[in-house]
N, C-alpha and C positions, 0 to 999 in steps of 0.2 A: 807053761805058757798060760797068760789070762784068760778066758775064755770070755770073757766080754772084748777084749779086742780081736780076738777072730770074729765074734759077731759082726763088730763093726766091721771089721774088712769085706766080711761078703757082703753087708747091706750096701757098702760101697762101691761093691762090683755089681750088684744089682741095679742102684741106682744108674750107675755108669753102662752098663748094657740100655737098663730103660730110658737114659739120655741119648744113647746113639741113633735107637730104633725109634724114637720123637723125631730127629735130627734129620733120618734119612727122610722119612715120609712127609717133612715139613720140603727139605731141598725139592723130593718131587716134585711135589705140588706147585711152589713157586719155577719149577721148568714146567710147566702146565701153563699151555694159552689158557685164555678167560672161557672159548668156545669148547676146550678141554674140559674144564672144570664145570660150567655149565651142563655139557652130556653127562654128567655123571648121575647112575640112577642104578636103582639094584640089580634091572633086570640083566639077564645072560643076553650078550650080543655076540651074534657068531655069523661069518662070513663063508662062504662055500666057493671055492675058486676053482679055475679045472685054465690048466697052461697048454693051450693049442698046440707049441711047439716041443714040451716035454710029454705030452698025450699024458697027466697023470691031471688027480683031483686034488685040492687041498682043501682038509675042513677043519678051520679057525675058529674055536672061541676063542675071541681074544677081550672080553672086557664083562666082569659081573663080580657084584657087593661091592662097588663102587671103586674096583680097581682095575687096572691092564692087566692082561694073563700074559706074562711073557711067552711061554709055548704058544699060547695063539698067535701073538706080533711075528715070531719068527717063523711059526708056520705061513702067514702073511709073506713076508721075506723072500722065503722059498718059491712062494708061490711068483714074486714077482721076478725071477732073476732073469738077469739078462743071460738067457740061454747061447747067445752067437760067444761073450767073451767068460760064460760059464762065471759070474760074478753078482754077488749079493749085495744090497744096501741095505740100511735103516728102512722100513716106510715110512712118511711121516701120516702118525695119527689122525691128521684132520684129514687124509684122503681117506682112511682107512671106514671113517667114522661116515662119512661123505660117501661110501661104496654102502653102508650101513641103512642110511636114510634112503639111497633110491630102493634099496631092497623093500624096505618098510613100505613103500610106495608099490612098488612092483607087485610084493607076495613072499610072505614069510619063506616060501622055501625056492625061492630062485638062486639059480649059481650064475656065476659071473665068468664068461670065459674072456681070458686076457688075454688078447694080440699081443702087447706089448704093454710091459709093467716099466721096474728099473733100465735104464741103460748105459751103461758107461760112456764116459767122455770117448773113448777110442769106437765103443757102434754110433755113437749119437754123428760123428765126425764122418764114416764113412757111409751112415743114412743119407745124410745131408748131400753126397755127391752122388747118389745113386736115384736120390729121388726129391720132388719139389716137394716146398712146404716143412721139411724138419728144423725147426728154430737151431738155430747155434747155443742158446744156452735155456733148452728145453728143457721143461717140470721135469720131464724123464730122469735125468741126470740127477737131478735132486732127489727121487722118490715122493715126487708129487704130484706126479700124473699115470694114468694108465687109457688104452685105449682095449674097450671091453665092445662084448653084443653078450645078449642072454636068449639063449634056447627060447622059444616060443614066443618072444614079446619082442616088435615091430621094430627096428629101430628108431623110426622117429617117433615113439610112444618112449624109446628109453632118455633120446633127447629131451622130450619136453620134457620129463619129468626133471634131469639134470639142470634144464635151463630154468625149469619152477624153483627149484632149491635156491637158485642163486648166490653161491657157497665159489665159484669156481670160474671157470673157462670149459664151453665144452665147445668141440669141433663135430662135425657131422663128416660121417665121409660113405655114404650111402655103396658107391662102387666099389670099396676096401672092404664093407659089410662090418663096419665098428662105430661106435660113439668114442671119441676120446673126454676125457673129465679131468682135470686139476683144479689145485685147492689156488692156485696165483690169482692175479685180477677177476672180474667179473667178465667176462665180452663172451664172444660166441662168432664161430666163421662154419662156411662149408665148402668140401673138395671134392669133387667126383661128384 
């Protein structure tokens, strides 16, 4: 066999690997919002969550040298599950990023503990009949909203902060002892 066309074969499985791995990371990028792409920066970003109703902690890096950590997103994930129908979603990034920036405000090493993260359409449906105020087609259900409080800092010091970002919707609900936060419209309400 020639051994110049073996060369050429690998170089063209080379090239063909090196076109894939351009390929995929271009596809990323263009599924990236502009607000995606704009936070991108080397530092390590990591998220500390703790699930009230699973009593456990989760500690997320999920983004540094200018990419997503998928073990962090999915340790994210975990973190939000809808613990009543024991069921996981996607979260979407801009909440993720958006839990990120109040932290930076808050205090490098504040954890977030989460009332309620994801929710499936089947608990969103029977929130809704059990109590006032659960939208019929809530962030929740998306993985776009979470209703959080953080150990030692006020809630309405975690409000304003949320309402300064101006990234989202946040809800106050002082008597529940949570801030709710999504990434949909901009507005702002309170309950309790």
């Amino acid at each position: 066999m020639d051994i110049n066309i073996v060369e050429k074969a690998k170089e063209i499985q080379v090239s063909r690997r090196s076109f894939l791995k351009k390929s995929a990371i271009i596809t990323s990028a263009a599924m990236m919002s502009q607000s995606e792409i704009l936070a991108s920066t080397n530092e390590e970003k990591v998220l500390k969550l703790y699930n009230v109703h699973l009593n456990k902690t989760f500690y997320a890096p999920f983004f540094e040298k200018n990419y997503y950590k998928l073990s962090g997103l999915f340790e994210i994930n975990k973190a939000f599950i809808d613990y009543r129908a024991k069921e996981m979603k996607r979260i979407d990034v801009k909440l993720v990023n958006l839990l990120y920036e109040i932290k930076q405000h808050l205090g490098y090493d504040k954890q977030f503990n989460i009332v309620s993260g994801y929710r499936s359409p089947h608990t969103n449906a029977m929130l809704r009949k059990k109590r006032e105020g659960v939208a019929k087609n809530s962030f929740h259900i998306k993985g776009q909203a979470v209703d959080i409080y953080v150990p030692n800092v006020s809630l309405r010091k975690l409000r304003d902060v949320a309402l300064g970002l101006q990234k989202g919707g946040v809800g106050y609900y002082p008597s529940s002892h949570f801030v709710h936060v999504d990434v949909g419209p901009v507005r702002s309400w309170r309950r309790g």
